[in-house]
LOVO-522950 format. One line per field, with one value per residue: residue in three letters; residue number from 1; x, y, z of N, C-alpha, C in turn. Coordinates in Angstrom, 3 decimals. Example, Ala and Ser with C-alpha at 12.3 -4.5 7.8 and 13.67 -1.06 7.14 Angstrom:
2
r: c(ALA, SER)
k: c(1, 2)
n.X: c(13.190, 12.850)
n.Y: c(-5.690, -2.250)
n.Z: c(7.800, 7.080)
ca.X: c(12.300, 13.670)
ca.Y: c(-4.500, -1.060)
ca.Z: c(7.800, 7.140)
c.X: c(13.200, 12.900)
c.Y: c(-3.300, 0.030)
c.Z: c(7.800, 7.870)
// end
This chain:
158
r: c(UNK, UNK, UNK, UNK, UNK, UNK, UNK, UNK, UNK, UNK, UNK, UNK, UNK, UNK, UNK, UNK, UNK, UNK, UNK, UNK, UNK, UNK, UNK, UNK, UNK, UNK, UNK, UNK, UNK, UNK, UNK, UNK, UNK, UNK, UNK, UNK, UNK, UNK, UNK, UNK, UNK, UNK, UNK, UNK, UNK, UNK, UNK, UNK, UNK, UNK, UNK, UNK, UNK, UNK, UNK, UNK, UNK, UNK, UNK, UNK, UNK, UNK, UNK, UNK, UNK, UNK, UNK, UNK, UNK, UNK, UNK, UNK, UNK, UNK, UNK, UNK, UNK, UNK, UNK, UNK, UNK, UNK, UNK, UNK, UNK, UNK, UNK, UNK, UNK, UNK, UNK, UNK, UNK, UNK, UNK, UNK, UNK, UNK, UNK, UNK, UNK, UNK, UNK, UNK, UNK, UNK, UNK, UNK, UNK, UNK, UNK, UNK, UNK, UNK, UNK, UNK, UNK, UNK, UNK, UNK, UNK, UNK, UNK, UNK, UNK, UNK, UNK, UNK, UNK, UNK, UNK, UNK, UNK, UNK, UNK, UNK, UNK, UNK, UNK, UNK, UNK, UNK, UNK, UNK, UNK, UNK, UNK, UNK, UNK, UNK, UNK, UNK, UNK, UNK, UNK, UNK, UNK, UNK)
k: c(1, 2, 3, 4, 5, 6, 7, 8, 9, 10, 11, 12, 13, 14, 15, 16, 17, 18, 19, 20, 21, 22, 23, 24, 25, 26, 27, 28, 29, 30, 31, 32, 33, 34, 35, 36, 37, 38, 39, 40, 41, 42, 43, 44, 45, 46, 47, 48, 49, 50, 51, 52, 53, 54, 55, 56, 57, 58, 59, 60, 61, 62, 63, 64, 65, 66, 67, 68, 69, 70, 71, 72, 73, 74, 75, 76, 77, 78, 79, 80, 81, 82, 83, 84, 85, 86, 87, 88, 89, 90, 91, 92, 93, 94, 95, 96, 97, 98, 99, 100, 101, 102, 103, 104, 105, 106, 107, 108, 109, 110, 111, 112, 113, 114, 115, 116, 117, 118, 119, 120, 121, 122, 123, 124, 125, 126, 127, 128, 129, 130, 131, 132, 133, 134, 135, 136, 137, 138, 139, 140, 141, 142, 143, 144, 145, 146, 147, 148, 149, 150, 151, 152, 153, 154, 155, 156, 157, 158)
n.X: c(-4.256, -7.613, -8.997, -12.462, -15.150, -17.669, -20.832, -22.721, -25.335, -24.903, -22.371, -23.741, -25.462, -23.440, -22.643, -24.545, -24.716, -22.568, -22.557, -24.567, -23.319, -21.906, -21.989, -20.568, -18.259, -18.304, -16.023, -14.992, -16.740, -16.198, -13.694, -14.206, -15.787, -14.092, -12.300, -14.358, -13.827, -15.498, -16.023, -15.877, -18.838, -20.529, -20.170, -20.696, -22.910, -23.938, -23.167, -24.850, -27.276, -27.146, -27.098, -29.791, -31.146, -30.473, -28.322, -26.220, -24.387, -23.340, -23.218, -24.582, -22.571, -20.778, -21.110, -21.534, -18.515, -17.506, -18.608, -18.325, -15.446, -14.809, -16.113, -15.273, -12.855, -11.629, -10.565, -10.136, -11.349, -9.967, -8.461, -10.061, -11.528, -9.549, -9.209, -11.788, -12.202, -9.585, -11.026, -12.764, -14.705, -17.466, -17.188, -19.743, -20.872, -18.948, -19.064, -21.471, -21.314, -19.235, -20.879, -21.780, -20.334, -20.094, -18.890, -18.430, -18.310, -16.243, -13.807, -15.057, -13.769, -11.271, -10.497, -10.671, -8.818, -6.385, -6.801, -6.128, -3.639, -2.089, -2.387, -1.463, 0.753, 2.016, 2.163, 1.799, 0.298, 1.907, 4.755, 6.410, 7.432, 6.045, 3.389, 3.909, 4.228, 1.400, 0.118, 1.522, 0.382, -2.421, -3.278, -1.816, -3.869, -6.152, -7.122, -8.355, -6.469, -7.106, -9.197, -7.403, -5.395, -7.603, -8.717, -6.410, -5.697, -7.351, -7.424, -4.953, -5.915, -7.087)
n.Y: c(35.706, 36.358, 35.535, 33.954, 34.956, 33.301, 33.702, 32.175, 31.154, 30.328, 29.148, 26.697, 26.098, 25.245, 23.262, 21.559, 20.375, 19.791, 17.380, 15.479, 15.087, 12.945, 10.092, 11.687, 12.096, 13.576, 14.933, 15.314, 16.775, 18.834, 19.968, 21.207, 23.170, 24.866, 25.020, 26.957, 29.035, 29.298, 29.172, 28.305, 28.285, 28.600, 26.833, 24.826, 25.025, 24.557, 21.651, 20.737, 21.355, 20.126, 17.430, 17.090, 17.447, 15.341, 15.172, 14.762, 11.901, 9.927, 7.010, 5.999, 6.884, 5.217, 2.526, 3.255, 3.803, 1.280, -0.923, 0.176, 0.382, -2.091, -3.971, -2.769, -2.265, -4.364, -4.418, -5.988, -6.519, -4.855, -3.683, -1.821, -1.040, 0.219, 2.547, 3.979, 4.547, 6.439, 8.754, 9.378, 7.525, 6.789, 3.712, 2.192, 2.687, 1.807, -0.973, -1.265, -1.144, -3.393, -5.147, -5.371, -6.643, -9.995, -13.284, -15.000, -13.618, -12.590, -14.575, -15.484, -13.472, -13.177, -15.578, -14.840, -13.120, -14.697, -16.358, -14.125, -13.219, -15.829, -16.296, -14.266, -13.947, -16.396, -18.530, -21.218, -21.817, -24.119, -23.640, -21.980, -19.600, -17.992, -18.422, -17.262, -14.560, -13.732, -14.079, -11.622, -10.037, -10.044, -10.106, -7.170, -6.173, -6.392, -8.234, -10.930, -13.157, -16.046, -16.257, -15.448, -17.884, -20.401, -19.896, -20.328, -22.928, -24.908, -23.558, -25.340, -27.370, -27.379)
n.Z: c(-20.269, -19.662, -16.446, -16.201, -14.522, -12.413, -10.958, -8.653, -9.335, -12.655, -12.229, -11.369, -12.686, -14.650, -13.764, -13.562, -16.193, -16.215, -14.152, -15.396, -18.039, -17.349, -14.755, -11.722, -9.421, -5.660, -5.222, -7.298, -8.454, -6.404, -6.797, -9.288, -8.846, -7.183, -9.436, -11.420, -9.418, -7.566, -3.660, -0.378, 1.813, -0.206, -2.159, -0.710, -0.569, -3.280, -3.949, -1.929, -3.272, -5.616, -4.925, -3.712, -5.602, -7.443, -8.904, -8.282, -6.782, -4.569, -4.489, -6.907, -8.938, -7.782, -8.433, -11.507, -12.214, -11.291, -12.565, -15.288, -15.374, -14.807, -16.816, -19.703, -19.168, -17.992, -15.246, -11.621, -8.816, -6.345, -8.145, -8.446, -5.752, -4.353, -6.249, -5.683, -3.299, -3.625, -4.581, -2.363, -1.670, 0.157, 2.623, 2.510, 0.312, -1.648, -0.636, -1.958, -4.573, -5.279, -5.176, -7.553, -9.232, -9.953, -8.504, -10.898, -13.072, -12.527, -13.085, -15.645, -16.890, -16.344, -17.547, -19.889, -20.251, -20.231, -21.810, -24.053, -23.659, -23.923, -26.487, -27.453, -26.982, -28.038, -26.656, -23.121, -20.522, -19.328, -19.125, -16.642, -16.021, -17.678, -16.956, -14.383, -15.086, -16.566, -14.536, -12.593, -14.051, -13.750, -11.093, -10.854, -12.506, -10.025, -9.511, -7.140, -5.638, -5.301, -7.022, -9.500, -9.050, -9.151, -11.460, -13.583, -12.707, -13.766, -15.868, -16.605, -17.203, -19.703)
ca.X: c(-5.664, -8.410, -9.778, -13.524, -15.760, -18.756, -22.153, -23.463, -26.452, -23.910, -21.601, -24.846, -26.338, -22.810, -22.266, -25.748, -24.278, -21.255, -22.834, -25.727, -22.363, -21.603, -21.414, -19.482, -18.341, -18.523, -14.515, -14.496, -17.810, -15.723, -12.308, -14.754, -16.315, -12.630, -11.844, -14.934, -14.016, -16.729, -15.724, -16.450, -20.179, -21.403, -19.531, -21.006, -24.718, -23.986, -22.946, -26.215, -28.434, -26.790, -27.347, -30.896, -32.084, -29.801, -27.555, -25.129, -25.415, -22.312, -23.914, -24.585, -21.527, -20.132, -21.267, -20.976, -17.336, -17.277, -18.964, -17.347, -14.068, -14.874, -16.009, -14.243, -10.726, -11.075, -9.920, -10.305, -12.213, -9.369, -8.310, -11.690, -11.924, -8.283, -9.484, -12.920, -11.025, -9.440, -12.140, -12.917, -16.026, -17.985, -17.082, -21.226, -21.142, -18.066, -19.616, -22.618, -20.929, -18.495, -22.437, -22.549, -19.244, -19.815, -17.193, -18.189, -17.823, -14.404, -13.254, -14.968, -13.079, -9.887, -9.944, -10.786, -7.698, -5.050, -6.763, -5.836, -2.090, -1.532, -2.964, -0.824, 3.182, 2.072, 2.467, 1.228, 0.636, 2.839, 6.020, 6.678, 7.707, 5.364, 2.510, 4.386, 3.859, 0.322, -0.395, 1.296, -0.497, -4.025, -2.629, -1.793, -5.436, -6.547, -8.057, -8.202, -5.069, -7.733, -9.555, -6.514, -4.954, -8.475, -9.272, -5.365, -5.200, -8.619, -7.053, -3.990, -6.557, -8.021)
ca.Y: c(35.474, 36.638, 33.986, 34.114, 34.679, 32.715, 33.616, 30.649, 30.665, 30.384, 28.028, 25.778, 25.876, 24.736, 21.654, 20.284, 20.088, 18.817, 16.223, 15.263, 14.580, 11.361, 10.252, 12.507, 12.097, 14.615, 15.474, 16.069, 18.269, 20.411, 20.228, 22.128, 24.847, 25.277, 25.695, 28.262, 30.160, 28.955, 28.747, 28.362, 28.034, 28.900, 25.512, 23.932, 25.105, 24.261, 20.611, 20.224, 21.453, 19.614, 16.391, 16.982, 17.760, 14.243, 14.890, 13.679, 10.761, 8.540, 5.560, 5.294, 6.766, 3.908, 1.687, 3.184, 3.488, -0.100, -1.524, 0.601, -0.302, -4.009, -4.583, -1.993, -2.138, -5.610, -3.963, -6.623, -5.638, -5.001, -1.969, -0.736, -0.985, 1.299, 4.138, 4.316, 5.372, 7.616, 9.491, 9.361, 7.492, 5.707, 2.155, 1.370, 2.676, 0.742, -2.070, -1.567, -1.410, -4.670, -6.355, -5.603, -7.827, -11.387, -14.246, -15.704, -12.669, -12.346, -15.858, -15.152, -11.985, -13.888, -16.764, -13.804, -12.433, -15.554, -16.822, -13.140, -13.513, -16.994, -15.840, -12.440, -14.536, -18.092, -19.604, -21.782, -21.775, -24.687, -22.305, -21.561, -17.977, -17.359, -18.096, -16.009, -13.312, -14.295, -14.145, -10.821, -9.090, -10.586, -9.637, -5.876, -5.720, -6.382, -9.487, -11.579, -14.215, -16.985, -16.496, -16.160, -19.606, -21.389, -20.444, -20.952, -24.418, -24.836, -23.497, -25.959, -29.049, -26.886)
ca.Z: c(-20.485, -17.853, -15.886, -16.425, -13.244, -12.691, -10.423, -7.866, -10.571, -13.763, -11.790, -11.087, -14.245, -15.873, -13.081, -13.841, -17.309, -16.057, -13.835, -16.180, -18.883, -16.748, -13.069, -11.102, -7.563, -4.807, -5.309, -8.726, -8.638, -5.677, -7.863, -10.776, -8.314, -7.301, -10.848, -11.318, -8.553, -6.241, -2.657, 1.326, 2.263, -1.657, -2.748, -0.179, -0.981, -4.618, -3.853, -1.095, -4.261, -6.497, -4.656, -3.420, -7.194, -7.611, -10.295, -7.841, -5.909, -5.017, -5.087, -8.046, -9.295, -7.514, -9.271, -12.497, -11.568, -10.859, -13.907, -16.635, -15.169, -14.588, -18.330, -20.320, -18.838, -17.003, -13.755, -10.794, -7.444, -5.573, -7.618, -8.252, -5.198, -4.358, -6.555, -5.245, -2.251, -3.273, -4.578, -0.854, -1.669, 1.563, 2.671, 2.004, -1.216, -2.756, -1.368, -2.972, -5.830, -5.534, -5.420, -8.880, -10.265, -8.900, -8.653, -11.853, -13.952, -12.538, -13.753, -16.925, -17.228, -15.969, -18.164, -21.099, -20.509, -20.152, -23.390, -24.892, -23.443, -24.234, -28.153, -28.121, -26.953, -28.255, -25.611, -22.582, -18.902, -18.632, -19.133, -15.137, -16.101, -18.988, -16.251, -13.185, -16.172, -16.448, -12.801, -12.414, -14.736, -13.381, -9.644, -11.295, -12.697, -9.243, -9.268, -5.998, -5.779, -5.211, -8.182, -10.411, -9.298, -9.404, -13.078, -13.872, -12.285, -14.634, -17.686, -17.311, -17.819, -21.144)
c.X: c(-6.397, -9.203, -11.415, -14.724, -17.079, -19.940, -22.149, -24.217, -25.440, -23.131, -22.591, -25.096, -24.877, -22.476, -23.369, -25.243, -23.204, -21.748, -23.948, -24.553, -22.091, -21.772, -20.438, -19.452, -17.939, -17.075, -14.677, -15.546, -16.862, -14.584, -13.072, -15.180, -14.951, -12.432, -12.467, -14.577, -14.743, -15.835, -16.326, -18.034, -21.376, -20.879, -20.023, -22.701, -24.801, -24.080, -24.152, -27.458, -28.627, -26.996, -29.188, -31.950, -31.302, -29.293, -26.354, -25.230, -23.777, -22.591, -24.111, -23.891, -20.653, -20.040, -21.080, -19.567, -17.085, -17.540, -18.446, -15.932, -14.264, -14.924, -15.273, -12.760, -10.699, -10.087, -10.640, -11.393, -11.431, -8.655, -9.276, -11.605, -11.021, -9.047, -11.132, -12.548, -10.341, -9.246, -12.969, -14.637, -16.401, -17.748, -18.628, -21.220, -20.065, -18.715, -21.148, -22.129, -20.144, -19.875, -22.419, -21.263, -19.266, -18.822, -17.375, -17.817, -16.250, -13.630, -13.516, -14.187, -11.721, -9.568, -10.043, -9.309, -6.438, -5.220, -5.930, -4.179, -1.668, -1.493, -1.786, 0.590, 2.622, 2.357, 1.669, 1.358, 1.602, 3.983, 5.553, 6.682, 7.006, 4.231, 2.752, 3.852, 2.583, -0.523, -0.275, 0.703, -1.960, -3.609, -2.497, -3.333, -6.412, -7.429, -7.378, -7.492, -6.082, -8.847, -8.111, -6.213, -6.342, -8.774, -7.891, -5.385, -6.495, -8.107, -6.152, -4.728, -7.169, -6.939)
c.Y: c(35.660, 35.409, 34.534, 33.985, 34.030, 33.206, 32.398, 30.175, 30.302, 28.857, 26.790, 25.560, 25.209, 23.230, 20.704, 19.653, 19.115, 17.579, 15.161, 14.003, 12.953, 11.553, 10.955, 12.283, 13.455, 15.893, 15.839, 17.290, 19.496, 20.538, 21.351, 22.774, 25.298, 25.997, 26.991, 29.142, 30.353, 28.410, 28.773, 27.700, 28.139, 27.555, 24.611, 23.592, 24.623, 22.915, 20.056, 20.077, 20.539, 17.895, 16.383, 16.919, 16.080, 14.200, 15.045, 12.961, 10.127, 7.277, 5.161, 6.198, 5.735, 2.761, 1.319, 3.280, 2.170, -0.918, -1.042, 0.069, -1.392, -4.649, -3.566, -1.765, -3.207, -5.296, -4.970, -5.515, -4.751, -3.551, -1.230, -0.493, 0.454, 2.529, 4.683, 5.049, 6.503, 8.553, 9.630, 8.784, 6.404, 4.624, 1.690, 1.919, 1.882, -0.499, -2.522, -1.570, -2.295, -5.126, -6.254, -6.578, -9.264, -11.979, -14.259, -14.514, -12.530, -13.568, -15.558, -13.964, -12.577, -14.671, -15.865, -13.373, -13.551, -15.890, -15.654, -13.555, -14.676, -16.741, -15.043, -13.109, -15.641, -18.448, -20.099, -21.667, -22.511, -24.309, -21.748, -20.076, -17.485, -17.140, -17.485, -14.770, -12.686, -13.487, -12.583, -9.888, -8.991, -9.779, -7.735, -5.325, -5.334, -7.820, -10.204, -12.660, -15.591, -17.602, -16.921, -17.528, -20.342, -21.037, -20.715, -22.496, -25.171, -24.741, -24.468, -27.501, -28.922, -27.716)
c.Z: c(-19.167, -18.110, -15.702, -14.851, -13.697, -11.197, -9.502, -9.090, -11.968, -13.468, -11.747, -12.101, -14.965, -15.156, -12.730, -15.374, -17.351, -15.025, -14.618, -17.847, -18.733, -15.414, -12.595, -9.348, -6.702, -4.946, -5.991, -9.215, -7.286, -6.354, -9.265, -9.856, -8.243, -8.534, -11.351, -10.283, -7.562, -4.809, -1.350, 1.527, 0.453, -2.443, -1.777, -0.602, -2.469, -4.000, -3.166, -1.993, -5.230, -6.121, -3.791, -4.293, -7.668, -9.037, -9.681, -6.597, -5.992, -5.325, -6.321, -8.888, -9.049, -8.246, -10.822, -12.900, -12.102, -12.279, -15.075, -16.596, -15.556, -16.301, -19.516, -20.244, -18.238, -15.517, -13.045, -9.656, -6.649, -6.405, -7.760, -7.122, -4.793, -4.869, -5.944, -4.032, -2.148, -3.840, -3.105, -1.068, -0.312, 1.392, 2.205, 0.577, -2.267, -1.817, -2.089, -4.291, -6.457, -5.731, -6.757, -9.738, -9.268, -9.408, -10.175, -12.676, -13.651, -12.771, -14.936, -17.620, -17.203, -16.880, -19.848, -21.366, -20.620, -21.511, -24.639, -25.090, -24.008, -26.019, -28.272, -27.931, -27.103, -27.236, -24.396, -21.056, -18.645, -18.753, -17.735, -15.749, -16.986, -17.600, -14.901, -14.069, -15.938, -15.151, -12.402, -13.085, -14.247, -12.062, -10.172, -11.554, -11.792, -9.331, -7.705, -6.660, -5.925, -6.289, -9.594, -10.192, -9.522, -10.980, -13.581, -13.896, -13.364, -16.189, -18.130, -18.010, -19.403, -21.980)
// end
């Protein structure tokens, strides 16, 4: 199968489409010129246009990043934070975008999920190894160690 060439103008016109689709970060709009065939100084002028007309912006990909994760997959800060990374996005823009999950949401998110677990294997924090379980799964999600044990030590008085 021939690989289909694309124009600057062509290539542009299809990665407003493709950034317009959802947030896109800076990588994954140069991983798609790549893919068109766009390279050197003409992938660079795309990407300068493409963020001066602002239909890409990390920032607030960051964030949407951050918040889709956070309530749709219950991902912690800690790996939001990891993959934001590495998407090579700026230290000021992931933390503009931790500003948007505060503590309490991440307890309420925390104590969302032990209630799920405890529901889904019957069973109770006070089982040592049921709540090591518990813990590493919360710890996997990325949640900070200091939140898990404080809404844990919380849930055992429920």
């Amino acid at each position: 199968m021939k690989k289909k060439y694309y124009t600057p103008e062509m290539a542009y016109s299809k990665l407003q489409q493709y950034c317009v689709y959802q947030e896109r970060c800076h990588q994954e709009v140069r991983y798609k010129l790549i893919e068109l065939g766009i390279y050197g100084d003409t992938l660079e002028e795309l990407i300068a246009k493409l963020i001066a007309e602002n239909f890409l912006n990390e920032e607030r990909f960051a964030k949407a990043f951050a918040g889709g994760k956070f309530r749709i997959k219950h991902w912690g800060r800690i790996k939001i934070k990891q993959e934001l990374k590495m998407r090579n996005i700026s230290n000021y823009c992931i933390q503009e975008a931790m500003k948007e999950i505060s503590d309490e949401a991440c307890k309420d998110t925390i104590h969302e999920l032990i209630q799920k677990k405890c529901q889904l294997d019957q069973n109770t924090l006070a089982d040592p190894k049921f709540k090591n379980n518990v813990y590493q799964l919360l710890a996997r999600k990325g949640f900070e160690n200091h939140l898990i044990m404080g809404v844990m030590e919380g849930f055992d008085l429920n």
